[in-house]
Structures are given as C-alpha cells and as structure tokens.
TORDOKE-825323 format. One line per field, with one value per residue: x, y negated, z negated of N, C-alpha, C in turn; residue in three letters. Coordinates in steps of 0.2 Angstrom, whole numbers, plus 5000, padded with zeros to 4 digits. Example, Ala and Ser with C-alpha at 12.3 -4.5 7.8 and 13.67 -1.06 7.14 Angstrom:
nx = 5066,5064
ny = 5028,5011
nz = 4961,4965
cax = 5062,5068
cay = 5022,5005
caz = 4961,4964
cx = 5066,5064
cy = 5016,5000
cz = 4961,4961
rest = ALA,SER
# end
This chain:
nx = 4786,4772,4756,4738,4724,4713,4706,4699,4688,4686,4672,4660,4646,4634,4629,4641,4650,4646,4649,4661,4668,4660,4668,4680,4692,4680,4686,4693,4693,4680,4679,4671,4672,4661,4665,4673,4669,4672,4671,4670,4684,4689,4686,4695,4704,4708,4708,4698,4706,4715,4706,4703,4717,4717,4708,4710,4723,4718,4709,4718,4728,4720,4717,4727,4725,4726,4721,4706,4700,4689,4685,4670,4663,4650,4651,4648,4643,4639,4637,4649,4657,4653,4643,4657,4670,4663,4649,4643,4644,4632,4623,4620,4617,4606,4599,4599,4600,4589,4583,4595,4596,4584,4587,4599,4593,4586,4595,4602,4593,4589,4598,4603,4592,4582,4591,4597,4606,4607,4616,4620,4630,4641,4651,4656,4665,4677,4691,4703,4711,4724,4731,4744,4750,4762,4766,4766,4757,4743,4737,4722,4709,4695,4683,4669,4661,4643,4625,4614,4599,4587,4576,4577,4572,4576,4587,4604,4611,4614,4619,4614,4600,4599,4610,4612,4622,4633,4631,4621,4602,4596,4596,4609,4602,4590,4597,4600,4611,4620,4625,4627,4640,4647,4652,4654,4661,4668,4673,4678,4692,4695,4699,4712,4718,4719,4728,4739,4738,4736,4746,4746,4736
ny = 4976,4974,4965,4968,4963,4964,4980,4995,5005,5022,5029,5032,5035,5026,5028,5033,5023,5012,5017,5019,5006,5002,5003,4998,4984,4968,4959,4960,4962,4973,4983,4989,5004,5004,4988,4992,4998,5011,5031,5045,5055,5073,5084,5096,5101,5114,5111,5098,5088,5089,5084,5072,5064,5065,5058,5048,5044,5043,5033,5021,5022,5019,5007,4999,4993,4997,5007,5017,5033,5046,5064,5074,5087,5101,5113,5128,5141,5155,5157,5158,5148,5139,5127,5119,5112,5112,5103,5091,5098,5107,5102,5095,5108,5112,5101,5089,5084,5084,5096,5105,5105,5112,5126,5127,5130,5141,5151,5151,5155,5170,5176,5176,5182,5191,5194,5194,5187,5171,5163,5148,5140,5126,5113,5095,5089,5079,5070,5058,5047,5033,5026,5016,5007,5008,5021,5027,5034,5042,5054,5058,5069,5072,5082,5087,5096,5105,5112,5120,5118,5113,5104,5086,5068,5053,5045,5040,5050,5062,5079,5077,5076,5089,5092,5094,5086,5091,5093,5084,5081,5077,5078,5070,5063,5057,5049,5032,5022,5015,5022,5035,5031,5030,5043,5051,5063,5057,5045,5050,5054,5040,5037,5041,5039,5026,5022,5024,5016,5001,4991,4987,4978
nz = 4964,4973,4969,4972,4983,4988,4991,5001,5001,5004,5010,5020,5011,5002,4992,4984,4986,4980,4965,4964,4967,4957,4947,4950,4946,4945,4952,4964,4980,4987,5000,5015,5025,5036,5039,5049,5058,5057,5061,5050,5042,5048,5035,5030,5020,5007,4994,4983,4980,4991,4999,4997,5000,5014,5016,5011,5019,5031,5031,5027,5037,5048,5045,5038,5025,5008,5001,4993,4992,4987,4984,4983,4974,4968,4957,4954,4942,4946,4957,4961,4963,4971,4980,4979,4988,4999,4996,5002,5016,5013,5011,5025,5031,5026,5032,5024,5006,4996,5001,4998,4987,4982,4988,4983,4968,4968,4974,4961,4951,4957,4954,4943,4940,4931,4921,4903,4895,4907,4915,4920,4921,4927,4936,4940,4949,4953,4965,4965,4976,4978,4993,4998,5013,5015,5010,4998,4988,4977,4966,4957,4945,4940,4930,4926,4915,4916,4916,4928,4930,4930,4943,4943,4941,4951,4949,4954,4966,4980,4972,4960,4956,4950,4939,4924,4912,4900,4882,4885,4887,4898,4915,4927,4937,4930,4922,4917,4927,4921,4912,4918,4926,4917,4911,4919,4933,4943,4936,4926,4932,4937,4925,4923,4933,4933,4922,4930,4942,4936,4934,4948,4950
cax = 4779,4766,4748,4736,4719,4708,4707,4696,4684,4685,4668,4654,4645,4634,4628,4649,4655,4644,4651,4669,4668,4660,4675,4687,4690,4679,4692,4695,4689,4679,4680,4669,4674,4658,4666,4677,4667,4676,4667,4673,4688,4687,4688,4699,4708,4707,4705,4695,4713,4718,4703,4704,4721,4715,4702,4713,4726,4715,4707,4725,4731,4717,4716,4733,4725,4726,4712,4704,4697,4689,4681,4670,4658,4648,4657,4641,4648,4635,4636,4657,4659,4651,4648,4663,4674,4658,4645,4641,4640,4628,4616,4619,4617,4600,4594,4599,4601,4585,4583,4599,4594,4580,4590,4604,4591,4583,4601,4605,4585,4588,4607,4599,4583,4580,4596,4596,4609,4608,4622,4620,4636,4642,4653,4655,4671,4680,4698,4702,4717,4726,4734,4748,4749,4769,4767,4766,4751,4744,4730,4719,4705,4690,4679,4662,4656,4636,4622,4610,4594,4581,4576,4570,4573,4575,4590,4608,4613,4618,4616,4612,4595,4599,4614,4613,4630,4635,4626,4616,4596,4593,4601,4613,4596,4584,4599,4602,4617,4627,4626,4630,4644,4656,4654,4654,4668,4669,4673,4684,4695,4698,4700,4717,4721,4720,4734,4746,4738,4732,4749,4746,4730
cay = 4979,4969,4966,4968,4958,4970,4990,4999,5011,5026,5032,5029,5036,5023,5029,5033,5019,5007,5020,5017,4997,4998,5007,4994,4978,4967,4952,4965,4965,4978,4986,4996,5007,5001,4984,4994,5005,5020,5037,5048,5059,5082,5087,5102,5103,5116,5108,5092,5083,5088,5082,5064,5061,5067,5053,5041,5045,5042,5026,5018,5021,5016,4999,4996,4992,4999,5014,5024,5038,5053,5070,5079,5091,5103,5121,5133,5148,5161,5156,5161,5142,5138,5125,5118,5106,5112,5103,5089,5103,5114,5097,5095,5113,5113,5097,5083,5084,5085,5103,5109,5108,5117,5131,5130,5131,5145,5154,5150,5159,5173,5178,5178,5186,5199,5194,5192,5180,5170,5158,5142,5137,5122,5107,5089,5089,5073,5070,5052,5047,5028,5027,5012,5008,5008,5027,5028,5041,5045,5056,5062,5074,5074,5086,5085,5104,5105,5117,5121,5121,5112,5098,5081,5062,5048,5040,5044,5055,5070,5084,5073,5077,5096,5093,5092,5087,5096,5089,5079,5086,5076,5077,5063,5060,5055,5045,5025,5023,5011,5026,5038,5030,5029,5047,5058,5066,5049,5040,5054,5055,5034,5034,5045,5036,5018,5021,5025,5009,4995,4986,4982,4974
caz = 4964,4976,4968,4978,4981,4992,4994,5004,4997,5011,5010,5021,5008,5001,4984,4982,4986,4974,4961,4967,4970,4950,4944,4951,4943,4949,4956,4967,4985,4991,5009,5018,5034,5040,5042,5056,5062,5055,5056,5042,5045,5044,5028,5031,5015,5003,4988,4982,4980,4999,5003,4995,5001,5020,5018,5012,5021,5037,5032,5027,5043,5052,5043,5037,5018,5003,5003,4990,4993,4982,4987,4976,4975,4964,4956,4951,4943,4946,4964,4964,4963,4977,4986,4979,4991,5005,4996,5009,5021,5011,5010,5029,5033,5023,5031,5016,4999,4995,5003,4997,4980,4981,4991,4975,4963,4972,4973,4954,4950,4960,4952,4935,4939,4924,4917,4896,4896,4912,4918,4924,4921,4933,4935,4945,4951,4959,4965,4967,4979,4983,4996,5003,5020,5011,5011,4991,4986,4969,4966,4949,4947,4935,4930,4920,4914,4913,4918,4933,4926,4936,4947,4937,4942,4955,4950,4957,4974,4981,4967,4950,4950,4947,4936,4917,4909,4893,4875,4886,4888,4903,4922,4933,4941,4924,4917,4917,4932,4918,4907,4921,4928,4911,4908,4923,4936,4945,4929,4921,4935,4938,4919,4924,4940,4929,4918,4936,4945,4932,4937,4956,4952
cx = 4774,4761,4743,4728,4711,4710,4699,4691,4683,4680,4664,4648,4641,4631,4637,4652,4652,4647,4659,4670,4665,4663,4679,4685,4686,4680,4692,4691,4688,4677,4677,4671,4669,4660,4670,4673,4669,4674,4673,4677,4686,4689,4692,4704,4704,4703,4702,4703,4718,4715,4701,4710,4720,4712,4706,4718,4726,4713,4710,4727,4726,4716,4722,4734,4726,4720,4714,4697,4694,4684,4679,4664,4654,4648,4649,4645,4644,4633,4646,4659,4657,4645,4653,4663,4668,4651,4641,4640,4636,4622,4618,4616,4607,4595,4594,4600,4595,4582,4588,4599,4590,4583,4593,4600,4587,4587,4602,4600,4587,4595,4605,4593,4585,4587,4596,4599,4610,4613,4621,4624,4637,4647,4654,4665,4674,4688,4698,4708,4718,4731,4737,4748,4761,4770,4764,4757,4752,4735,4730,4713,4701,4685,4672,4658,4649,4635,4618,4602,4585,4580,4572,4574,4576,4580,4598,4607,4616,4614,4615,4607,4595,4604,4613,4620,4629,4634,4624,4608,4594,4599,4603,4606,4591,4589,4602,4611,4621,4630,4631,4638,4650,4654,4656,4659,4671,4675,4682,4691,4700,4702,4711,4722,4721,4725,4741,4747,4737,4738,4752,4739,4730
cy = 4973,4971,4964,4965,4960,4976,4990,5006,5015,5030,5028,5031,5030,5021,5030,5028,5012,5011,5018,5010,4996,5000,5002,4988,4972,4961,4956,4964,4970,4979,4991,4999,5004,4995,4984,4998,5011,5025,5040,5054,5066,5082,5095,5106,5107,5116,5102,5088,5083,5084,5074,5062,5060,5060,5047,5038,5040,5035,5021,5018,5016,5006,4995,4993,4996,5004,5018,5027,5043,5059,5074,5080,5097,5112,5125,5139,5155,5159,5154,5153,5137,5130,5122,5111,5106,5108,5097,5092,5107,5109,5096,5101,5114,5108,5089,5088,5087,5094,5109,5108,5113,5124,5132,5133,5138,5152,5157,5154,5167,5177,5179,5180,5192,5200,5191,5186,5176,5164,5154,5135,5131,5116,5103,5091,5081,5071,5064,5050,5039,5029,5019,5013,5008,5017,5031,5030,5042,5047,5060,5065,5073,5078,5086,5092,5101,5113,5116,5122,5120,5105,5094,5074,5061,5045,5045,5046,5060,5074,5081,5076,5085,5099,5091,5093,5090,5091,5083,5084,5084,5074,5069,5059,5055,5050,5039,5028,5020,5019,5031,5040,5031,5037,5052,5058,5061,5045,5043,5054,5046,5033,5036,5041,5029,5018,5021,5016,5001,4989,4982,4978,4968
cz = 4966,4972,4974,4978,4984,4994,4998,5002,5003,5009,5015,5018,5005,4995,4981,4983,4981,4968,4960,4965,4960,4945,4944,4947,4947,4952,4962,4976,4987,4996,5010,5023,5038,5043,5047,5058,5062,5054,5052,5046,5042,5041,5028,5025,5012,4998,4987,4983,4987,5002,5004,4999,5010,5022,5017,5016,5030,5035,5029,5032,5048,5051,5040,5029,5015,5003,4996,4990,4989,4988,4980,4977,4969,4963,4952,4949,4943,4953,4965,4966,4969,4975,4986,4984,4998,5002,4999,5014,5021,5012,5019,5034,5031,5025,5024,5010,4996,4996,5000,4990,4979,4982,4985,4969,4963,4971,4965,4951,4950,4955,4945,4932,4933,4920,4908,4894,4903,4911,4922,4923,4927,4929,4940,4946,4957,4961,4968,4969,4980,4986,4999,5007,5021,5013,5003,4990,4978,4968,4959,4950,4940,4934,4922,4919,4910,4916,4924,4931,4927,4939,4943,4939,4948,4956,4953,4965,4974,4977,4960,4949,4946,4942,4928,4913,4902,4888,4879,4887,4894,4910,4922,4935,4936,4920,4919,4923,4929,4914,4912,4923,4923,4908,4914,4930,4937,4940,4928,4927,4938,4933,4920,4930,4935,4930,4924,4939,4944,4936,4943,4955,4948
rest = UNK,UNK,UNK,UNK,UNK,UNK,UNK,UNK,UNK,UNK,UNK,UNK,UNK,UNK,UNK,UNK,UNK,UNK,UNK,UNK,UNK,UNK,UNK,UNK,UNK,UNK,UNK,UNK,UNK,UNK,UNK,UNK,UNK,UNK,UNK,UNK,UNK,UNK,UNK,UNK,UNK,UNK,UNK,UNK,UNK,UNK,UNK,UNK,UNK,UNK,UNK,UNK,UNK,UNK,UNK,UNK,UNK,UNK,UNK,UNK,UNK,UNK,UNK,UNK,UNK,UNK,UNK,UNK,UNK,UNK,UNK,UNK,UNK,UNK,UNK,UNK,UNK,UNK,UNK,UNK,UNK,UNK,UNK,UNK,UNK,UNK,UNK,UNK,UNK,UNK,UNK,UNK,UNK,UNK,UNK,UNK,UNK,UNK,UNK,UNK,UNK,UNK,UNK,UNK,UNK,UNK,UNK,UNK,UNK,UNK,UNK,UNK,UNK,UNK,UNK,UNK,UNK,UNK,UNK,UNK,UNK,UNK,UNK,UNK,UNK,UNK,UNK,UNK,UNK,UNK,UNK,UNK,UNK,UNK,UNK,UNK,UNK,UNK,UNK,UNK,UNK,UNK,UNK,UNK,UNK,UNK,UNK,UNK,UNK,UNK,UNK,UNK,UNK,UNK,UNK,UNK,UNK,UNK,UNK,UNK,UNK,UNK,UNK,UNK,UNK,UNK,UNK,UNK,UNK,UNK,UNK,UNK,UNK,UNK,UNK,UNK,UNK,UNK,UNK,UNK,UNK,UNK,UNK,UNK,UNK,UNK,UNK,UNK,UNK,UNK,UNK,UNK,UNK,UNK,UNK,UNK,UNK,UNK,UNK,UNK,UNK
# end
C-alpha cells in the first residue's frame, strides 16, 4: 500500500474545494484543476455517487493523480426532491445562486400556500469519490436533514443561505464556516470515506 503525498481536489468550484482541502489532512498537498486548465467534466450520472466517481474519474485520468471528487446537491421534498443531482443547473438556469434561491423559496411558498401543515422538509446531500490513477475507486455519501424556511446570511455557497439543518435555528449561510464544516453533508460523508482511506496518507 503506497502513501500518497498529493491529491487533487476535482472541483473548480471554489467555495468546495476550500471545503474539501479543510477536510483533508493538512500534510497533504492540495491540487486544483485550475493548475491544468481543466474545465469540469458532464455530469450525466443519475445519482450524486455516479456523479462524483464521473468527476473523479475524469480528473484522475487527465492528471494521472490521485483525485477526489464529490457531487452534491440539495433534495426539497415538497418540490418531489428537486433539484437534487440538477442543483448547479437550477442556479445556472436562474442566472446564479443567488436567483435560484429566491426561485426555490418562491416554489417551496407556493406548494404550501393555504396548507395547515406545511412541508419544508429538505436535505444536503454529498457523495465523495477517490480515485487511483491504479484504477482502485471508493465512494461514500452523506446526507444532513433540515428545512427550507427562508433566506438569511452571507457566509458559505450555493444553497446555505436558505438551508436550516435539523435542531439548529439558524441556516449554513448565518453559521461560523469552522462550525459549518464539522457538521454538514461534506463532513458526514469524509467522516465515512476516512475509515476506508486514513492508511494511504
């Protein structure tokens, strides 16, 4: 068993990959695509866990390192789970992040209008893959149940601001990024992937 002394975080994502990189140990070199010029391979997979191994898969090959990868996105269940594995294309489609909250929040209103009990059920979802340039693959998956409840802080990316996790009172967006980071999908999903990889690093 080779240890290894640099991976590749395949995101050019740039809020996810400071996520990533503060997950790993930090001996550890971390790699961006940008330093190849890598754009980002189609997500054409099904599930979050196709769609990590897709990405890992692709920027292992093209580099020859050791790559990890995650894909994750945000499961609304008064909106049939939507946008799911499409939640980068729902903030593209609307124009940013920014716009496609309002549009969610908009969605999530309207679905519950004149309802007694309303549902704003939701969860983070992340599926985290490494990949060998060996061939050797291992992917884990975490998931963080909260609610959809309204839009409130600055800190974080993507959907935080709109996301309140479960016995917390305040969203992803309103809460310190040390605190953020050791409870949420990200997190719960390396914590799983650790136990597989501790002894290559």
């Amino acid at each position: 068993m080779s240890k290894i002394n640099k991976i590749l975080i395949g995101s050019n994502n740039k809020g996810k990959f400071k996520e990533i990189a503060d997950l790993l140990p930090s001996e550890l070199k971390k790699i961006s695509p940008n330093q190849f010029k890598i754009d980002s391979p189609e997500e054409n997979g099904k599930t979050f866990i196709e769609n990590s191994e897709i990405k890992a898969d692709f920027y292992c090959k093209k580099t020859n390192i050791v790559t990890i990868a995650d894909d994750s996105g945000l499961e609304i269940d008064c909106l049939n789970g939507m946008p799911g594995i499409f939640s980068s294309r729902w903030a593209d489609q609307y124009g940013g992040f920014e716009n496609a909250m309002v549009e969610i929040l908009k969605k999530v209103n309207k679905v519950n209008e004149n309802k007694e009990i309303k549902n704003t059920k939701a969860r983070f979802v992340c599926a985290l893959t490494v990949k060998w340039p060996s061939g050797k693959k291992i992917s884990e998956q975490g998931i963080i149940e909260g609610n959809i409840l309204s839009k409130k802080g600055e800190n974080g990316f993507g959907y935080d601001a709109i996301f309140t996790p479960k016995n917390y009172s305040i969203t992803f967006g309103e809460m310190d990024f040390k605190k953020k980071v050791s409870i949420d999908h990200r997190f719960l999903a390396y914590r799983k992937l650790q136990k597989k990889i501790k002894d290559y690093f």
